[in-house]
Each structure stands twice: as structure tokens, then as C-alpha cells.
C-alpha positions in Angstrom: 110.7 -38.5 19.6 112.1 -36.4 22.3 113.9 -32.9 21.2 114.6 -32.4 25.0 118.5 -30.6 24.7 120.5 -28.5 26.6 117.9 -25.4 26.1 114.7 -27.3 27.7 116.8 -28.7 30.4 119.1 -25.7 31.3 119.0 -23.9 34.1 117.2 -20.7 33.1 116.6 -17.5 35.3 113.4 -16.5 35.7 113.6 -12.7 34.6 115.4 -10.3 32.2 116.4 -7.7 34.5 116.9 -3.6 33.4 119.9 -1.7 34.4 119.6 1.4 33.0 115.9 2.5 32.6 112.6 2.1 34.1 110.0 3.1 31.7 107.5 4.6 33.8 105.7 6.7 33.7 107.4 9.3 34.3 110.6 7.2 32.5 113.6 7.2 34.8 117.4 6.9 33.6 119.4 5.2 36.3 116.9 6.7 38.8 117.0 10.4 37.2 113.1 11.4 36.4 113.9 12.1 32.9 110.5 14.2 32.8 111.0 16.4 36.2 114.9 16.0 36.6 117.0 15.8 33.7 114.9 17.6 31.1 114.7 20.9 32.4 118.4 21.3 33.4 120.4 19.1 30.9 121.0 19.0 27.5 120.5 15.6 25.2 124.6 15.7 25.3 124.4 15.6 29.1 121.3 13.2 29.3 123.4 10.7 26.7 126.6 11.0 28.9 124.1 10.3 31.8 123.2 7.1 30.1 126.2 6.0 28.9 128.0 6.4 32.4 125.4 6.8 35.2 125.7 9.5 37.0 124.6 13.1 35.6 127.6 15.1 34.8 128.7 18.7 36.4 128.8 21.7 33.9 132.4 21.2 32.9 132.5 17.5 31.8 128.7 18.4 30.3 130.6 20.7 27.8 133.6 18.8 27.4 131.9 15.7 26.3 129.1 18.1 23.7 132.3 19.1 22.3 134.0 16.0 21.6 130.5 14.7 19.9 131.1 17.8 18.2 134.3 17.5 17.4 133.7 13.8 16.1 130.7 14.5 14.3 131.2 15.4 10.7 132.0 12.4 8.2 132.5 12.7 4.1 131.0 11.0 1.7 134.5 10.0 0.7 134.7 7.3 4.0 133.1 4.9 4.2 129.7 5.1 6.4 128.7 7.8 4.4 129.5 6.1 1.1 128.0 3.2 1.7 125.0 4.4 3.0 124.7 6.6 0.2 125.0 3.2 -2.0 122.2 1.8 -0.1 119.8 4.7 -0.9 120.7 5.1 -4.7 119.5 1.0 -4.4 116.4 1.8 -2.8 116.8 0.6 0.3 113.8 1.2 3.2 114.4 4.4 5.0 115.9 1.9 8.0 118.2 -0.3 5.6 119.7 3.3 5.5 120.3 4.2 8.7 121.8 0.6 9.7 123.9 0.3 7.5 125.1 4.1 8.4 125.0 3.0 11.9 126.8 -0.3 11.3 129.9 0.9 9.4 129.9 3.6 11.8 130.0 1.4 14.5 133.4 -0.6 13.1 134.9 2.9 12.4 134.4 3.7 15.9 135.8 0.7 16.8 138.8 1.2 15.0 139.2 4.4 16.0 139.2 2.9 20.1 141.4 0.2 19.0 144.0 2.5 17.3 144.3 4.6 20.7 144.7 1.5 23.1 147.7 3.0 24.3 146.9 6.1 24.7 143.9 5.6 26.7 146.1 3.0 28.8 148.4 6.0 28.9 145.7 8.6 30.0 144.5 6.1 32.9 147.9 6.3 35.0 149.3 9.7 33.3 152.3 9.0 34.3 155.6 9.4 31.8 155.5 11.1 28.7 152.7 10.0 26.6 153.5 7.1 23.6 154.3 7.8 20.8 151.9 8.0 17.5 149.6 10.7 18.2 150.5 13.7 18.6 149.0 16.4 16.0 150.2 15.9 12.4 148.8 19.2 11.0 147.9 22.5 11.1 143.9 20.5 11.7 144.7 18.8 14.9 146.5 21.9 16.2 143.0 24.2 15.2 140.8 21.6 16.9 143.2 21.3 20.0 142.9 24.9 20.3 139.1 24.8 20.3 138.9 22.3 23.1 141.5 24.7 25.1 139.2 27.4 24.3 136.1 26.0 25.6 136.5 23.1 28.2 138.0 23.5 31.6 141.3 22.4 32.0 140.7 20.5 35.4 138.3 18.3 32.7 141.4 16.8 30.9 145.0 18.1 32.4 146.6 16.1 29.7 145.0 18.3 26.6 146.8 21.8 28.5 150.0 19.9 28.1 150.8 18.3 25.2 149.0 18.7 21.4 147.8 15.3 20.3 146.0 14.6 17.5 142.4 15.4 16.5 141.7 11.6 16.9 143.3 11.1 19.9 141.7 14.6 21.5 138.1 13.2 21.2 139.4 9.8 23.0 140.6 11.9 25.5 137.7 13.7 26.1 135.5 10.7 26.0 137.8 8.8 28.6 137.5 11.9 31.1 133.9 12.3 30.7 133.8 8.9 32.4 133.4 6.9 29.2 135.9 3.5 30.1 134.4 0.6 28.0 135.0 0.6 24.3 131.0 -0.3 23.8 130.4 3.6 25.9 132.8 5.0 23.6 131.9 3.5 20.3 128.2 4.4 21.0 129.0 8.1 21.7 131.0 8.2 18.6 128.4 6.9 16.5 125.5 8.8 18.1 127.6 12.1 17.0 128.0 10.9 13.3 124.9 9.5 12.6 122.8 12.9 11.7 125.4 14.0 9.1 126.1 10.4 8.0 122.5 9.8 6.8 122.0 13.0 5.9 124.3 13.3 3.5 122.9 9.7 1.8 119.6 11.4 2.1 120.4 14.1 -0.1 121.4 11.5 -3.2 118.6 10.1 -5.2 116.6 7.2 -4.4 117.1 3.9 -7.1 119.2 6.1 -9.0 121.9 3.8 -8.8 122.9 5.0 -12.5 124.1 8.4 -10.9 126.9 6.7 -8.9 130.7 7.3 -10.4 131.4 3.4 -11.0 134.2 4.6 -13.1 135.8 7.0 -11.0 138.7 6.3 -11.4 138.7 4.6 -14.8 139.9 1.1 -15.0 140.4 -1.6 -17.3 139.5 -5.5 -16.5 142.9 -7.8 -16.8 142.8 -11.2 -17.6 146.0 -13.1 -15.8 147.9 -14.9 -18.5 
């Protein structure tokens, strides 16, 4: 019988072409030698914003983007990466099963994160008007952080940060989007690349198929039966 369908009859092309890097040797990132060009004079900040945007970045967006990975790296056990892949350890998951699922619910709270600031980053493309409303710092946290960024990055980097005090949330965006970062795919991938070391580390540290040490009834609960 013939299985001919719309894959054997499609037109196919004939190669899977790369964009981003020719491996070599030495491997090149969007035509930087990584070996001779980027590794003595950049960072792994500034050689991840080179791959995530294409272009090597000057000192000042080179700092301004480590900080916002820095900014967005820590994550509690009490959300839920860091909870869940501490659940996948305690059931004894492969060392791998770990970090993906770390780096998948990572990945959907990054996502989240983007989506909640559609606005704002549709506000920090044209700057123009005052800025919407919803995130602007809520506490004395956002206003600490904000201060760090003032502190450290160059205020040509990100004029909108000198101006108005947004939340700690809505800072990192910033500095993402004037680093260059302007799809939501760049953006999530930076934010997860900055939580994933604490994220598994901190499901590292619980014990492995000890799924008995877990707090099932924190807090206690009774089962109902609807009548």
C-alpha cells in the first residue's frame, strides 16, 4: 500500500541553516571568535547578551544587563521552580529531570513576568507620556533595588530608571529591553539563565528519595466529602 502523504511529497529545503554560531574550530558567535575575541575581554554576562542580541555590548549596557541577571536571580523555595524542583529530587529524579523541570517552570514564570509588563515595555519603546500605571515600587524592596541600579549603571543606559521608581519587577524588564533584548523568547531566556544556579541549588541541597521529609501537611487540612 502506498503511505505517500503530505511529508514524502512536500516541498522540503535542502538544509537546516545556523544563525547564531559556527562551531569551528575556533567556535564563533555571530562571527565573534569566541576563543581569540570575546573571551579575553568579556564576561559570560556580556558573551550571553552577545548571543541573545548579536552584537557585543559597550561597557555600560555590559554592566547594566549583569546587574539585571543579578537583580533577577535569586528564587525561594516558597515559588514555585524551586519548589517543584525540590519535589522532583526528594522523588529521585535523574540529575537532568531536575534541572528541566527547574528550567521549565522557570521558563513560564519568566513568561509571566514579560506578559505582566506588556505595557510597560510598549511604554518604554516610544517613552513618551507618563508611564502606565501598575508598576511603580510598592515597597521599601523595589525602592533599595532601584537605588542599586542608580548606583551602578549609567544613566544614558536606561533614562527612564533616573526618572521615575518602578517596581523591582518592572526595573529588570527595563534593563533587559535597553540592553537590546526585544523578543519575549530573548527576555525569558535571560531570566531563566539568571535563576537557574540558585533554583537547582537550592533542590540540590534536599535529600534525594526522601520524599517523606516533605511538609505534606503544612498547613494541616482535613478531606470533605460534599453532601
Amino acid at each position: 500500500m502506498d503511505r505517500r502523504g503530505p511529508i514524502e511529497d512536500g516541498a522540503w529545503g535542502a538544509t537546516l541553516d545556523g544563525w547564531v554560531v559556527d562551531p569551528g574550530p575556533p567556535p564563533r558567535l555571530h562571527g565573534y571568535d569566541l576563543w581569540n575575541d570575546l573571551a579575553p575581554s568579556y564576561g559570560l554576562a556580556e558573551i550571553v547578551l552577545t548571543a541573545l542580541v548579536g552584537e557585543a555590548p559597550d561597557e555600560a549596557h555590559g554592566r547594566a544587563f549583569e546587574l539585571a541577571l543579578v537583580l533577577a536571580s535569586p528564587g525561594s523555595i516558597a515559588e514555585a521552580p524551586a519548589h517543584a524542583a525540590a519535589i522532583a529530587r526528594m522523588l529521585a529524579a535523574p540529575a537532568a529531570s531536575v534541572v528541566t523541570m527547574a528550567a521549565v517552570v522557570l521558563a513560564e514564570q519568566a513568561q509571566a513576568l514579560v506578559d505582566a509588563h506588556a505595557a510597560w515595555l510598549a511604554w518604554l519603546a516610544h517613552g513618551e507620556g507618563e508611564p502606565p500605571a501598575g508598576f511603580a515600587a510598592r515597597d521599601d524592596g523595589d525602592r533599595q533595588s532601584l537605588a542599586v541600579v542608580r548606583a551602578i549603571v549609567d544613566p544614558t543606559v536606561c533614562p527612564a530608571l533616573a526618572r521615575i521608581e518602578p517596581s523591582t519587577g518592572a526595573t529588570i524588564v527595563a534593563l533587559l529591553h535597553a540592553c537590546g533584548l526585544r523578543t519575549p523568547a530573548t527576555m525569558v531566556a535571560a531570566l531563566v539563565s539568571a535563576r537557574l544556579p540558585a533554583t537547582v541549588a537550592e533542590a540540590d541541597r534536599h535529600r534525594r528519595a526522601q520524599l517523606h521529609s516533605y511538609p505534606m501537611q503544612l498547613p494541616p487540612f482535613d478531606y470533605e466529602e460534599q453532601p
